[in-house]
C-alpha positions as CSV (number, residue, x, y, z in Angstrom):
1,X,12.6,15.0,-28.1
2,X,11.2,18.4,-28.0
3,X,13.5,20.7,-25.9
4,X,15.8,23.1,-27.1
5,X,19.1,22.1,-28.6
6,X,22.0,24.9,-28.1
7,X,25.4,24.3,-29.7
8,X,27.6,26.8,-28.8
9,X,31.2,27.8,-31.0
10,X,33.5,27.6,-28.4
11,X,37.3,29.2,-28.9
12,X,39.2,32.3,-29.3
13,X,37.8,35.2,-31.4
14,X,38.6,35.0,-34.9
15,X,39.3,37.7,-37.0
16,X,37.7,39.3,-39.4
17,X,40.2,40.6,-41.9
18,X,39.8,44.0,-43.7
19,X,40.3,42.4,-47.2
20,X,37.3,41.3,-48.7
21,X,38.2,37.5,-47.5
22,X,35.7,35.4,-46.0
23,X,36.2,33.6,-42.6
24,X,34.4,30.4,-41.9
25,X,33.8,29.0,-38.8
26,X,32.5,25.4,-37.9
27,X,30.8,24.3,-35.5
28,X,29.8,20.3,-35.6
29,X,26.5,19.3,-34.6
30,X,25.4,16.2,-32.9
31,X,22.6,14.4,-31.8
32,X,19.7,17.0,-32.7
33,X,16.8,14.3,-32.8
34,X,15.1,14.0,-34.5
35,X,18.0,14.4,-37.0
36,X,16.0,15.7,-40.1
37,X,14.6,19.2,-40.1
38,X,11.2,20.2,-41.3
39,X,8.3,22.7,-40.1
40,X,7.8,20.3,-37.1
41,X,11.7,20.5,-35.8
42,X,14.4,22.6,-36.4
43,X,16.8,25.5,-36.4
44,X,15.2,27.8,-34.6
45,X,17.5,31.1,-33.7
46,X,21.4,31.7,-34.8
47,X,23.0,34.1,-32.1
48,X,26.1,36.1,-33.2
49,X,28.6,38.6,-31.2
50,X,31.0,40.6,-33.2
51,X,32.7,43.2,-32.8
52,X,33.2,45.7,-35.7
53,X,33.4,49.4,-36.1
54,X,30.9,49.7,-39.2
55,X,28.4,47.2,-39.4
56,X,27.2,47.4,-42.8
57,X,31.0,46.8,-44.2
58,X,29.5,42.9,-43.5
59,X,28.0,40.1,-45.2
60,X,26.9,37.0,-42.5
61,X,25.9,34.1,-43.9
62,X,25.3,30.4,-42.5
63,X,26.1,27.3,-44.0
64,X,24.3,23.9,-43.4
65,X,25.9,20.5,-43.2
66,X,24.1,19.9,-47.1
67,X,25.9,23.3,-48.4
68,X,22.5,25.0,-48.2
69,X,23.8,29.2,-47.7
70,X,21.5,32.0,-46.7
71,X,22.4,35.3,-45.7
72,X,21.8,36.5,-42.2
73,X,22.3,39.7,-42.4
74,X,23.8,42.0,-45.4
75,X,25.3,45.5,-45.5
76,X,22.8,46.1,-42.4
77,X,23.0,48.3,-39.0
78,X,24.5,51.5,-41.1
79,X,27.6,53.5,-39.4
80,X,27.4,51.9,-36.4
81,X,29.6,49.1,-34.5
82,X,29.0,45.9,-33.3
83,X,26.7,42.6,-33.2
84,X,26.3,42.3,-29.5
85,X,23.9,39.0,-28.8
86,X,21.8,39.4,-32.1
87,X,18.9,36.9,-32.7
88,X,18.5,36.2,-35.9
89,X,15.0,34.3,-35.5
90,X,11.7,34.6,-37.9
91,X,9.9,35.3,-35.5
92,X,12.0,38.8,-34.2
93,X,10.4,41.0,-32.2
94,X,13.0,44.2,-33.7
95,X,11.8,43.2,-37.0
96,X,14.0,42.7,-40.1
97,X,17.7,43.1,-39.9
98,X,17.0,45.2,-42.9
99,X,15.4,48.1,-40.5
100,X,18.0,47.7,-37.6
101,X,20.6,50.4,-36.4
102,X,23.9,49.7,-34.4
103,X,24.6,48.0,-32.2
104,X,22.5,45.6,-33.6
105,X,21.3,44.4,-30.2
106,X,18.2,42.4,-30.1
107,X,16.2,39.9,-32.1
108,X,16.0,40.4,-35.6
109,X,14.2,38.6,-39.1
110,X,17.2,37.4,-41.2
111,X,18.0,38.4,-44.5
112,X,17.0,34.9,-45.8
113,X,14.8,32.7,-44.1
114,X,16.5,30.2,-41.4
115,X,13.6,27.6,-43.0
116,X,15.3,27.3,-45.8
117,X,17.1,24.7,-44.0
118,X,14.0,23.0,-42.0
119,X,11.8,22.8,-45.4
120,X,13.9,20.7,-47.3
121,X,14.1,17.7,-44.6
122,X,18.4,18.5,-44.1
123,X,19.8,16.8,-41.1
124,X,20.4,18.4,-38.7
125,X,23.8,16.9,-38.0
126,X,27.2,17.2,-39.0
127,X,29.5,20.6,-39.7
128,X,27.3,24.2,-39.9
129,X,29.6,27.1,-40.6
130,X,29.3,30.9,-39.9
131,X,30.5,33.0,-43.0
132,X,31.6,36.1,-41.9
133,X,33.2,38.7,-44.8
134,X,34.3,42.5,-44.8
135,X,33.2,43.5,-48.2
136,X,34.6,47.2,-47.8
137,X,38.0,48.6,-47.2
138,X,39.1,50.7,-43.8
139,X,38.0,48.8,-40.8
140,X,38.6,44.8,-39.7
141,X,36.4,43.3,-36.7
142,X,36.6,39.8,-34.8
143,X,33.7,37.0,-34.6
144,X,33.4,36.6,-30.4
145,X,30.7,33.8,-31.1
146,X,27.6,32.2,-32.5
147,X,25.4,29.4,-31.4
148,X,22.5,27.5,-33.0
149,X,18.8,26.6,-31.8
150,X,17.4,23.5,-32.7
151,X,13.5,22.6,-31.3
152,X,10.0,22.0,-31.9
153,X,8.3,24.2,-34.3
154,X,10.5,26.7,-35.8
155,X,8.6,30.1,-36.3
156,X,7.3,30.1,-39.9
157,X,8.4,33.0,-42.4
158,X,6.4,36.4,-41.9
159,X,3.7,37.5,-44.3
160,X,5.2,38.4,-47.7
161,X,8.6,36.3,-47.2
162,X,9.3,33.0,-48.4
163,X,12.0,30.7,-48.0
164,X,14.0,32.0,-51.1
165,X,13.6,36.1,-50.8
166,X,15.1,38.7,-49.2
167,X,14.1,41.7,-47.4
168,X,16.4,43.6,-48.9
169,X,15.5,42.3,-52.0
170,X,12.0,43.1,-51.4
171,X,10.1,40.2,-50.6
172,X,7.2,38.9,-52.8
Protein backbone atom coordinates (compact mmCIF):
# COMPACT_ATOMS: atom_id res chain seq x y z
CA UNK A 1 0.00 0.00 0.00
CA UNK A 2 1.42 3.23 -0.73
CA UNK A 3 3.41 3.08 -4.12
CA UNK A 4 2.36 4.42 -7.21
CA UNK A 5 -0.39 2.63 -9.26
CA UNK A 6 0.07 3.24 -13.23
CA UNK A 7 -2.59 1.84 -15.59
CA UNK A 8 -1.71 2.43 -18.85
CA UNK A 9 -4.55 2.37 -22.15
CA UNK A 10 -2.96 0.00 -24.24
CA UNK A 11 -4.01 -0.30 -28.28
CA UNK A 12 -4.11 1.35 -31.45
CA UNK A 13 -4.66 5.10 -31.72
CA UNK A 14 -8.12 6.06 -31.86
CA UNK A 15 -9.43 8.74 -33.78
CA UNK A 16 -10.64 11.73 -33.13
CA UNK A 17 -13.31 12.59 -35.71
CA UNK A 18 -13.80 16.19 -37.09
CA UNK A 19 -17.57 16.12 -36.25
CA UNK A 20 -18.38 17.25 -33.01
CA UNK A 21 -18.69 13.41 -31.80
CA UNK A 22 -17.20 12.34 -28.63
CA UNK A 23 -14.81 9.32 -28.43
CA UNK A 24 -14.58 7.39 -25.19
CA UNK A 25 -11.98 5.25 -24.23
CA UNK A 26 -11.92 2.74 -21.28
CA UNK A 27 -9.48 1.67 -19.47
CA UNK A 28 -10.45 -0.94 -16.39
CA UNK A 29 -8.83 -0.51 -13.29
CA UNK A 30 -7.97 -3.15 -10.79
CA UNK A 31 -6.58 -3.65 -7.62
CA UNK A 32 -5.76 0.15 -6.52
CA UNK A 33 -5.82 -0.56 -2.61
CA UNK A 34 -6.86 0.71 -0.92
CA UNK A 35 -9.91 0.63 -3.24
CA UNK A 36 -11.70 3.88 -2.10
CA UNK A 37 -10.28 7.29 -2.78
CA UNK A 38 -10.00 10.11 -0.45
CA UNK A 39 -7.30 12.94 0.42
CA UNK A 40 -5.17 10.10 1.92
CA UNK A 41 -5.13 7.89 -1.53
CA UNK A 42 -5.87 8.51 -4.92
CA UNK A 43 -5.71 9.66 -8.45
CA UNK A 44 -2.89 11.44 -8.63
CA UNK A 45 -1.83 12.47 -12.44
CA UNK A 46 -3.77 11.63 -15.88
CA UNK A 47 -1.13 11.62 -18.76
CA UNK A 48 -2.47 12.11 -22.38
CA UNK A 49 -0.69 12.13 -26.00
CA UNK A 50 -2.70 13.36 -28.92
CA UNK A 51 -2.05 14.39 -31.78
CA UNK A 52 -4.11 17.28 -33.28
CA UNK A 53 -3.35 20.24 -35.53
CA UNK A 54 -5.39 22.94 -33.23
CA UNK A 55 -5.47 22.30 -29.80
CA UNK A 56 -8.13 24.37 -28.62
CA UNK A 57 -10.81 22.68 -31.26
CA UNK A 58 -10.87 20.08 -27.96
CA UNK A 59 -12.74 19.32 -24.95
CA UNK A 60 -10.87 16.33 -22.59
CA UNK A 61 -12.72 15.14 -20.09
CA UNK A 62 -12.35 11.99 -17.64
CA UNK A 63 -14.90 9.73 -16.44
CA UNK A 64 -14.77 7.72 -13.19
CA UNK A 65 -16.16 4.24 -12.63
CA UNK A 66 -19.25 6.23 -10.43
CA UNK A 67 -20.02 8.53 -13.66
CA UNK A 68 -18.27 11.45 -11.81
CA UNK A 69 -17.01 13.87 -15.20
CA UNK A 70 -14.53 16.75 -15.01
CA UNK A 71 -12.94 18.44 -17.61
CA UNK A 72 -9.20 18.28 -18.14
CA UNK A 73 -8.65 20.56 -20.29
CA UNK A 74 -11.07 22.83 -22.57
CA UNK A 75 -10.59 24.91 -25.70
CA UNK A 76 -6.82 25.30 -24.33
CA UNK A 77 -3.22 25.53 -26.05
CA UNK A 78 -4.62 28.20 -28.78
CA UNK A 79 -3.44 27.54 -32.63
CA UNK A 80 -1.10 25.19 -31.89
CA UNK A 81 -0.86 21.18 -32.33
CA UNK A 82 -0.53 18.46 -30.21
CA UNK A 83 -0.74 16.91 -26.45
CA UNK A 84 2.62 15.34 -26.27
CA UNK A 85 2.97 13.63 -22.53
CA UNK A 86 0.78 16.33 -20.70
CA UNK A 87 0.42 15.96 -16.86
CA UNK A 88 -2.66 16.93 -15.87
CA UNK A 89 -1.73 16.94 -11.96
CA UNK A 90 -2.85 19.77 -9.19
CA UNK A 91 0.07 20.13 -8.28
CA UNK A 92 1.71 21.31 -12.04
CA UNK A 93 4.63 22.97 -12.11
CA UNK A 94 3.47 24.83 -15.91
CA UNK A 95 0.55 25.99 -14.05
CA UNK A 96 -3.12 25.85 -15.35
CA UNK A 97 -3.89 24.33 -18.63
CA UNK A 98 -5.85 27.56 -18.88
CA UNK A 99 -2.25 29.60 -19.45
CA UNK A 100 -0.59 26.82 -21.63
CA UNK A 101 0.46 27.19 -25.43
CA UNK A 102 1.07 24.27 -27.95
CA UNK A 103 2.42 21.72 -27.83
CA UNK A 104 1.04 21.40 -24.55
CA UNK A 105 4.17 19.60 -23.27
CA UNK A 106 4.62 19.49 -19.58
CA UNK A 107 2.70 19.38 -16.37
CA UNK A 108 -0.28 21.28 -16.18
CA UNK A 109 -3.53 22.15 -13.29
CA UNK A 110 -6.70 20.68 -14.90
CA UNK A 111 -9.61 22.50 -15.86
CA UNK A 112 -11.51 20.70 -12.97
CA UNK A 113 -9.94 19.33 -10.04
CA UNK A 114 -8.71 15.48 -10.34
CA UNK A 115 -10.06 15.52 -6.40
CA UNK A 116 -13.25 15.62 -7.28
CA UNK A 117 -12.90 11.97 -7.54
CA UNK A 118 -10.66 11.32 -4.24
CA UNK A 119 -13.18 13.59 -1.97
CA UNK A 120 -16.15 11.78 -2.32
CA UNK A 121 -14.67 8.21 -1.19
CA UNK A 122 -15.21 6.57 -5.24
CA UNK A 123 -13.48 3.39 -5.74
CA UNK A 124 -10.95 3.35 -7.35
CA UNK A 125 -11.78 0.31 -9.35
CA UNK A 126 -13.68 -0.68 -12.26
CA UNK A 127 -14.03 1.24 -15.93
CA UNK A 128 -12.47 5.14 -16.11
CA UNK A 129 -12.98 6.54 -19.58
CA UNK A 130 -11.11 9.34 -21.46
CA UNK A 131 -13.62 11.64 -23.35
CA UNK A 132 -12.06 13.20 -26.03
CA UNK A 133 -14.37 15.61 -28.55
CA UNK A 134 -13.56 18.04 -31.55
CA UNK A 135 -16.02 20.73 -30.90
CA UNK A 136 -15.03 22.78 -34.09
CA UNK A 137 -15.06 22.05 -37.79
CA UNK A 138 -11.73 21.80 -40.19
CA UNK A 139 -9.19 19.55 -38.54
CA UNK A 140 -9.60 15.68 -36.93
CA UNK A 141 -6.67 14.34 -34.58
CA UNK A 142 -6.01 10.72 -32.95
CA UNK A 143 -5.84 9.81 -29.03
CA UNK A 144 -2.06 7.94 -28.88
CA UNK A 145 -2.64 7.31 -25.08
CA UNK A 146 -3.48 8.08 -21.47
CA UNK A 147 -2.62 6.54 -18.21
CA UNK A 148 -3.74 7.13 -14.63
CA UNK A 149 -1.82 7.58 -11.18
CA UNK A 150 -3.14 6.22 -8.22
CA UNK A 151 -0.98 6.85 -4.65
CA UNK A 152 -0.60 8.25 -1.33
CA UNK A 153 -1.63 11.79 -0.91
CA UNK A 154 -2.94 13.29 -3.97
CA UNK A 155 -1.77 17.10 -4.24
CA UNK A 156 -4.64 19.11 -2.84
CA UNK A 157 -6.33 21.90 -5.11
CA UNK A 158 -4.27 25.27 -5.43
CA UNK A 159 -5.32 28.38 -3.52
CA UNK A 160 -8.59 29.87 -4.94
CA UNK A 161 -9.82 26.40 -6.68
CA UNK A 162 -12.11 23.93 -5.31
CA UNK A 163 -13.27 20.74 -6.29
CA UNK A 164 -16.29 22.09 -8.38
CA UNK A 165 -14.59 25.35 -10.30
CA UNK A 166 -12.84 25.97 -13.20
CA UNK A 167 -10.10 28.07 -14.16
CA UNK A 168 -11.55 29.03 -17.00
CA UNK A 169 -14.49 29.73 -15.21
CA UNK A 170 -12.66 31.76 -12.82
CA UNK A 171 -12.21 30.13 -9.70
CA UNK A 172 -13.70 31.41 -6.37
Amino acid sequence: VGLAQTYNYVGLPIAIPDSNISISIPLNVTGVTPTFMNASHGLKEVIVNINHPWDSDLKISLQSPAGTVIILSLHNGGAGANYTNTHFRMDGIDGPIVNGFAPLTGSFIPDQSINLFNSSFQSANGIWNLMVIDEFPTEAGTLISFSLIFGINPPPDPAGMTCSTTFAGGCV
